[in-house]
C-alpha positions as CSV (number, residue, x, y, z in Angstrom):
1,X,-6.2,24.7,-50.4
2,X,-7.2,28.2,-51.6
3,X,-9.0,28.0,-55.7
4,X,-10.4,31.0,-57.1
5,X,-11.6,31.0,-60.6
6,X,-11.4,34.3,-62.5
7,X,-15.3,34.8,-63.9
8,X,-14.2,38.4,-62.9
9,X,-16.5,40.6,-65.0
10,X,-14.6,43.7,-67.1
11,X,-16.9,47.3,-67.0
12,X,-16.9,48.9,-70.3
13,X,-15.9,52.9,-70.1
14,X,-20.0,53.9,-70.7
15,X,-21.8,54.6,-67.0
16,X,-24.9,52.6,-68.3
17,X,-22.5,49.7,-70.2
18,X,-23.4,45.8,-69.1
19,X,-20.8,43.8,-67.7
20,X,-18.6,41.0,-70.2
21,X,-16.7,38.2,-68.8
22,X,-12.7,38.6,-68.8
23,X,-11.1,36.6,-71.9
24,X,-9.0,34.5,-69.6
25,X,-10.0,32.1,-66.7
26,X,-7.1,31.8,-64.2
27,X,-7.4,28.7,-61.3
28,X,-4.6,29.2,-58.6
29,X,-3.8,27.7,-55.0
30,X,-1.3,27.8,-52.9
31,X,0.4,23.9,-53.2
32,X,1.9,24.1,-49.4
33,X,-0.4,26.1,-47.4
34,X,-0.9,26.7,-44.9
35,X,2.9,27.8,-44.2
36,X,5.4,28.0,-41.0
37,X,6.8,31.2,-40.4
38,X,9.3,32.3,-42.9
39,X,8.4,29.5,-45.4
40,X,8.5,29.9,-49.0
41,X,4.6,30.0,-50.6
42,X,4.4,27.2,-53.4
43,X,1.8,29.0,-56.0
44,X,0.7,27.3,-58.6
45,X,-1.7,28.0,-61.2
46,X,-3.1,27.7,-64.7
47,X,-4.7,29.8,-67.4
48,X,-7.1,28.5,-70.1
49,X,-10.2,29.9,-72.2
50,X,-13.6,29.6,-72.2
51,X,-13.8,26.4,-73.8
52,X,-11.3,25.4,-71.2
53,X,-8.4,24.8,-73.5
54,X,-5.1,25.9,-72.1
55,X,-3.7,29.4,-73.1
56,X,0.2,28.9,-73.8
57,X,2.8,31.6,-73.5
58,X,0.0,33.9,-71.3
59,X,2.4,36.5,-69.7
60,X,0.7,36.4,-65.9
61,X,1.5,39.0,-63.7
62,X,1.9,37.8,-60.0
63,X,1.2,40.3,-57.0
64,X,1.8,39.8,-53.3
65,X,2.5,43.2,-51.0
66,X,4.7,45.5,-52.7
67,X,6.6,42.3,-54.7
68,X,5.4,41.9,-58.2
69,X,6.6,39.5,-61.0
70,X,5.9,38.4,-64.4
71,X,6.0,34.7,-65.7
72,X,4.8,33.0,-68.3
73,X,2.7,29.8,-68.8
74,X,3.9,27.0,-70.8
75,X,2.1,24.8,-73.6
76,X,-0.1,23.4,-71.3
77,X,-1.8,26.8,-69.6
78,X,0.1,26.0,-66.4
79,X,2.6,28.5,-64.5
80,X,4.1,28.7,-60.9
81,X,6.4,30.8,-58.7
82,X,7.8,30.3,-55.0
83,X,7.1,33.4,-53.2
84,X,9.6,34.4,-51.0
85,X,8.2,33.8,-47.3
86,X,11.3,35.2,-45.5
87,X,9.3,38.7,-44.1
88,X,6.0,37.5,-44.6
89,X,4.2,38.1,-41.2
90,X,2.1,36.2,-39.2
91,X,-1.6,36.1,-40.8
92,X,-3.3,36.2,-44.0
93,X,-1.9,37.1,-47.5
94,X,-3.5,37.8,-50.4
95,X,-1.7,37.4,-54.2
96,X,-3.3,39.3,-57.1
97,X,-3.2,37.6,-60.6
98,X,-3.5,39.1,-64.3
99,X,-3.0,37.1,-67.3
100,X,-2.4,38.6,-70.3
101,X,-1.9,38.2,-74.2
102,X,-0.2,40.1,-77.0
103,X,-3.6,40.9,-78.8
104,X,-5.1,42.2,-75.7
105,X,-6.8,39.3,-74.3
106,X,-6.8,39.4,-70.3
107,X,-7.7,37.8,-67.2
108,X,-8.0,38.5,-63.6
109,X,-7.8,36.4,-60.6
110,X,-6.8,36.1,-56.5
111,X,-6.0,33.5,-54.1
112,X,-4.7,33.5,-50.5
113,X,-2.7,31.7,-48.0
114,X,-2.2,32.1,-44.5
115,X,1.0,32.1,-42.4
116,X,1.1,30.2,-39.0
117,X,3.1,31.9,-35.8
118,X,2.0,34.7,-33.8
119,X,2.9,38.4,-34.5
120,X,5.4,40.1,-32.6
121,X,4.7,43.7,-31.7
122,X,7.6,44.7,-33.5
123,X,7.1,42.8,-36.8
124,X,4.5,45.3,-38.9
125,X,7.0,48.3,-37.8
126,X,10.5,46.2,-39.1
127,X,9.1,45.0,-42.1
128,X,8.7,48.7,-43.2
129,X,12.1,49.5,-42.5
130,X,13.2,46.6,-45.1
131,X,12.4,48.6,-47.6
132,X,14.4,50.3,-50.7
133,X,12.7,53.6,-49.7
134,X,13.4,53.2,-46.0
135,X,17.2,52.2,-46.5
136,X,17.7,55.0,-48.8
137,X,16.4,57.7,-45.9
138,X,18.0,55.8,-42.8
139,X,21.5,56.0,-44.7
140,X,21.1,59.7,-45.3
141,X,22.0,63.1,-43.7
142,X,19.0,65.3,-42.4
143,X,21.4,68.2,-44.6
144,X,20.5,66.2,-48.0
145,X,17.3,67.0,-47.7
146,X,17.8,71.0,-46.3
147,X,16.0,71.9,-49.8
148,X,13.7,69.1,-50.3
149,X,10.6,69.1,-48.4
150,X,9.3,66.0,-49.4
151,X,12.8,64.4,-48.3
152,X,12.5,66.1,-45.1
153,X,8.9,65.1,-44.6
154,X,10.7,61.1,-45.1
155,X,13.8,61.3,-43.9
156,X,11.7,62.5,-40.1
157,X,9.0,59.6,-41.2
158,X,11.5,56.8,-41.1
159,X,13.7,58.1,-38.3
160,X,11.0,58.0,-36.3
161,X,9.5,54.6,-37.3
162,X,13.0,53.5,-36.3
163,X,12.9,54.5,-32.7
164,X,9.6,53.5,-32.6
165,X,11.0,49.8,-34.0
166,X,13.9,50.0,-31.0
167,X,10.7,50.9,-28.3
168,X,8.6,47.7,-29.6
169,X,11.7,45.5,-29.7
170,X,12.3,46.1,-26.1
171,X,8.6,45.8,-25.5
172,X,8.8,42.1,-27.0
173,X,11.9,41.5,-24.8
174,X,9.8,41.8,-22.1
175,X,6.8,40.0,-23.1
176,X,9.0,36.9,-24.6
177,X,10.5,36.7,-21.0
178,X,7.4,36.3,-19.6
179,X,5.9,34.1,-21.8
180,X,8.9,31.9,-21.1
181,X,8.1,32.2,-17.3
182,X,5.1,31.3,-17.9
183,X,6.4,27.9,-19.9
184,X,9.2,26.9,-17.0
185,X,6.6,27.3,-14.5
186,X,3.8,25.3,-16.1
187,X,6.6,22.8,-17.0
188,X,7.1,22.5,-13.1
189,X,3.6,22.5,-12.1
190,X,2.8,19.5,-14.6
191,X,6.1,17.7,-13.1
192,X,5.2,17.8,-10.2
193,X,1.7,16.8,-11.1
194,X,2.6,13.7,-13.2
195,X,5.3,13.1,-9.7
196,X,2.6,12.7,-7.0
197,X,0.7,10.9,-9.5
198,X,3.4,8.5,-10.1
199,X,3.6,8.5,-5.8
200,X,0.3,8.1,-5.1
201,X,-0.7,6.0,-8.2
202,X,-4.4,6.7,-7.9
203,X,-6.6,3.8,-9.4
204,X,-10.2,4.3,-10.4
205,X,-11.8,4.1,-6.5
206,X,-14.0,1.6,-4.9
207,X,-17.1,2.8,-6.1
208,X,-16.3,3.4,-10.3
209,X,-17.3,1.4,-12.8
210,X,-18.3,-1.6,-12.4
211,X,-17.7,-1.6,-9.0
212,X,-20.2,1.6,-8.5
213,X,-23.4,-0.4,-10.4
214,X,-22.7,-3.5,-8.2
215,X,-22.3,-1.5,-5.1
216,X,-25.6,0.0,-6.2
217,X,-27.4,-2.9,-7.1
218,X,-26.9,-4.7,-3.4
219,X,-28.7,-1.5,-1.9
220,X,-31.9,-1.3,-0.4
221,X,-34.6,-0.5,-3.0
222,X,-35.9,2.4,-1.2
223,X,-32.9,4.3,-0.6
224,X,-31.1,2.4,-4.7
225,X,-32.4,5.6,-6.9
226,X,-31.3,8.2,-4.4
227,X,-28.0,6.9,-4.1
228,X,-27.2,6.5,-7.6
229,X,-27.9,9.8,-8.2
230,X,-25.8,11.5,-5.4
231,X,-23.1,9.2,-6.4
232,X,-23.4,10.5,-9.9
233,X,-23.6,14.2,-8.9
234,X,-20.7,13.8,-6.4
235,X,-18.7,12.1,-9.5
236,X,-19.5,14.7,-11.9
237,X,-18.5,17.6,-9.3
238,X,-15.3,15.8,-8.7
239,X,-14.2,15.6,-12.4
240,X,-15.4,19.5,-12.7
241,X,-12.9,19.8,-9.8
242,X,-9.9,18.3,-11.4
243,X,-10.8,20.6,-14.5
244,X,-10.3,23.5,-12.7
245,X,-7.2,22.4,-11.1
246,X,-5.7,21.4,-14.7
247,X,-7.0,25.1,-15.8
248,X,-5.0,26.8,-13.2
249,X,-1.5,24.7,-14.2
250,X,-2.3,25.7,-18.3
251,X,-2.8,29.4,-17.5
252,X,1.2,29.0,-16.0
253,X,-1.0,28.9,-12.0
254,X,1.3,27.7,-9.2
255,X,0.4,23.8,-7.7
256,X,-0.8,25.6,-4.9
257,X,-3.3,27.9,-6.8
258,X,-4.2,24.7,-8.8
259,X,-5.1,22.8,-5.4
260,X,-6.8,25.8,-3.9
261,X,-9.1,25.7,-7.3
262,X,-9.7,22.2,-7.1
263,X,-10.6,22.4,-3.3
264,X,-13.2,25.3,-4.0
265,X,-14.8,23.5,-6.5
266,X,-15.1,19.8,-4.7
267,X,-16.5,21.0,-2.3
268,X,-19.9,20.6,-1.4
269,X,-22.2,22.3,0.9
270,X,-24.5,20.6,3.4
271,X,-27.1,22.0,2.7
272,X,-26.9,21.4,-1.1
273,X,-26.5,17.5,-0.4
274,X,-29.7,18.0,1.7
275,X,-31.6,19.7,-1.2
276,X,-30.7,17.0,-3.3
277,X,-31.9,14.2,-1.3
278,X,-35.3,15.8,-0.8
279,X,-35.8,17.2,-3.9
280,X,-35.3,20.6,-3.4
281,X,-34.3,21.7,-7.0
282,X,-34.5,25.5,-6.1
283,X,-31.4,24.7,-3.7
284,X,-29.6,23.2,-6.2
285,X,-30.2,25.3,-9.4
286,X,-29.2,28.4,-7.0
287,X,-25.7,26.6,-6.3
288,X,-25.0,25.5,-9.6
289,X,-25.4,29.0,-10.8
290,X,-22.8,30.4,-8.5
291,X,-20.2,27.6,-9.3
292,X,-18.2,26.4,-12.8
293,X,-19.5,23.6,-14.5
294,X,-23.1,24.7,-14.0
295,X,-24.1,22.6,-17.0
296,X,-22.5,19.5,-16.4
297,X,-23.6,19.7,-12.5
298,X,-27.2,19.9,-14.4
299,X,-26.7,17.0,-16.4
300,X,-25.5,14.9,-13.4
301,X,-27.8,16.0,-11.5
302,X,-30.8,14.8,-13.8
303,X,-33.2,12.3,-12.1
304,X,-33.4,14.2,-9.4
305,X,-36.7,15.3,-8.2
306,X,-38.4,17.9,-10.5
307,X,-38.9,21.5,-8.9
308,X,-42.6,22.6,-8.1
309,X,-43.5,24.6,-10.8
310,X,-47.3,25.3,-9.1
311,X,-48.2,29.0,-7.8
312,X,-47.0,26.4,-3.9
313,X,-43.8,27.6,-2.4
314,X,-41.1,25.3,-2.4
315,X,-40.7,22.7,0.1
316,X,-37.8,23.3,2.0
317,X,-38.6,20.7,5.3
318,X,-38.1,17.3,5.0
319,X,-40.8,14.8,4.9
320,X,-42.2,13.6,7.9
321,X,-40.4,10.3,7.9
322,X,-39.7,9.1,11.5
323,X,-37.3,7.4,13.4
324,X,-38.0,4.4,16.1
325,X,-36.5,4.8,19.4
326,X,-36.8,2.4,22.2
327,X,-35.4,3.5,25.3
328,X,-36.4,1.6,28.8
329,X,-39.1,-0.4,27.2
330,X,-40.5,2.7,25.8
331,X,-41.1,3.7,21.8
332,X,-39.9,7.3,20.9
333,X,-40.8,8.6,17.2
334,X,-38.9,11.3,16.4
335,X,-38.2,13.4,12.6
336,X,-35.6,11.5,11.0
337,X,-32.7,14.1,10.3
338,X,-31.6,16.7,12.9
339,X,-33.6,16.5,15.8
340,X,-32.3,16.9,18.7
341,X,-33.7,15.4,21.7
342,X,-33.3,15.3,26.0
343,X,-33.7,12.0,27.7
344,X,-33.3,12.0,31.3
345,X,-30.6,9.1,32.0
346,X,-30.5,8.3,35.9
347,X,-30.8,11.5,37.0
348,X,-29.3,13.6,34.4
349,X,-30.2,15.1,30.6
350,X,-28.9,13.7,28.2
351,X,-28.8,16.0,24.6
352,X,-29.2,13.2,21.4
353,X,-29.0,14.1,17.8
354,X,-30.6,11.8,15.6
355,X,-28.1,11.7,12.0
356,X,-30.4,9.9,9.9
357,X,-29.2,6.8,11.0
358,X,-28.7,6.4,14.4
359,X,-29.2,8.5,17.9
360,X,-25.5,10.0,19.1
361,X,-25.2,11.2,22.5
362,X,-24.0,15.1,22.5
363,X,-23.0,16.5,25.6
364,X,-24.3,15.3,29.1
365,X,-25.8,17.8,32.1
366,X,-26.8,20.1,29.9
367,X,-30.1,21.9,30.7
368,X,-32.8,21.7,27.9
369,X,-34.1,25.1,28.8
370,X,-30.6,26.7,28.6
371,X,-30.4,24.8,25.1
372,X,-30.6,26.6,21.9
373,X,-31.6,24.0,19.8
């Protein structure tokens, strides 16, 4: 609710005079603000003195645009008019007040209101052809005005403004039409949407929840931390994924666009899921600064092992964690992620790649030498 008080201060007519306070005080608002397009404003508003005791039969003069009128307050100080909203564009509208008495008393006040909607491009331009003065020169001949400069100088003005109005009206045509493109197409995109949702009825996933912390809490120790967090940072990227995707669909984007958005930002890169695990933060600040969501993928990322901030260089090699192999009675240490090995297996070379987990054959016959492993 707009309130402005009039404490307005009144300049005498000497350059070096001190300011005095106006005689009246005027409170006003606007009782149904803020207001739909083409609603009627509700002003209400009241005049007393400086003691605060109501001035009665106060003629107040009420200004809004090129629209004034007079009223008058009753025994109690209090006045009110409904402004005509039917015109009033889009935006924010100020209404000038002055109170006034017979003996020469006076007081000077504001207040505003605002007007919901959006403006067309053609609204400013039509409103000034509503007016007594444009009427008067659109209904004319350009011979009334063969002696009349002035008249000439209008009657051109308003002509003018007129095609201009036609120009912008086709202009919003256009833009309405796409707008409502736009709407039908998002409308379709979140159909289909809630549809495949309503197919697929998608629940909450073995590991979320509850089911995630108990998952978590049966792991070994060792490995307990590490997978929380990657669990947490392959959650976090997920939801940033669906983001995007509902992004795409509210900017009027195609289901296809919206999966395509959702795909690029799920995915992860090996070698980011790498960094993470050993600590590489250098890695991982690098990827998040390339992809949306950089500051949630921070924040899920947190517990993650803290970059080297020494004059070192980063590590960027695993740690030398090893791997157990016994093959023919005999132990084999190898690194623990991606090494590749050749065993010779009656006769013939065998390629291995150790995962991290266990040893997978590759390809057999193949010569290490030729190899570029």
């Amino acid at each position: 609710m707009a309130l402005v008080v009039a404490g307005a201060l009144a300049l005498t007519g000497s350059a070096h005079a001190e300011p005095a306070l106006w005689d009246l005080i005027i409170t006003s608002n606007i009782r149904n603000a803020p207001l739909s397009h083409n609603e009627n404003a509700v002003l209400e508003g009241r005049v007393v003195d400086h003691g605060g005791d109501p001035v009665s039969n106060a003629t107040v003069q009420i200004r809004t645009g090129q629209e004034v009128v007079h009223v008058r307050t009753d025994t109690y100080g209090i006045f009110g008019y409904e402004i005509d909203g039917f015109g009033l564009l889009p935006g924010e509208h100020i209404v000038n007040l002055v109170a006034s008495l017979p003996d020469g008393q006076a007081g000077l006040s504001s207040t505003s209101f605002h007007v919901q909607g959006d403006l067309s491009a053609s609204a400013h331009t039509s409103r000034l052809l509503q007016t007594e003065e444009a009427r008067k020169y659109l209904g004319a001949e350009q011979g009334d005005f063969d002696r009349d400069p002035v008249g000439q100088t209008l009657y051109n003005y308003y002509h003018e403004l007129r095609a201009k109005f036609l120009k912008e009206e086709v202009l919003q045509r256009d833009l309405d039409e796409e707008a409502d493109e736009m709407n039908r197409t998002r409308a379709l995109s979140e159909f289909a949407q809630q549809r495949l949702i309503d197919e697929k009825n998608p629940g909450a996933g073995t590991f979320s929840g509850v089911n995630k912390e108990i998952f978590i809490s049966g792991l070994n120790p060792k490995i307990k931390d590490l997978v929380g967090r990657q669990m947490n940072f392959t959650i976090n990227v997920f939801e940033e994924a669906q983001k995007a995707m509902a992004r795409v669909l509210e900017e009027g984007g195609t289901y296809q666009e919206a999966r395509a958005a959702y795909l690029e930002r799920a995915a992860i890169p090996r070698n980011v899921m790498e960094a993470f695990t050993y600590g590489n933060q250098t890695v991982l600040d690098a990827w998040n600064r390339t992809s949306t969501g950089a500051a949630n993928n921070t924040q899920a990322a947190e517990g993650a092992a803290p970059a080297d901030n020494s004059t070192k260089a980063p590590v960027t090699e695993p740690p030398a964690d090893k791997v157990l192999a016994k093959l023919n009675g005999t132990d084999i240490r190898v690194g623990l992620s991606g090494t590749t090995i050749f065993l010779n297996v009656n006769g013939t070379m065998v390629e291995f790649l150790i995962n991290g987990t266990e040893i997978v054959p590759v390809s057999s016959g193949q010569d290490p030498a030729n190899s570029t492993r």
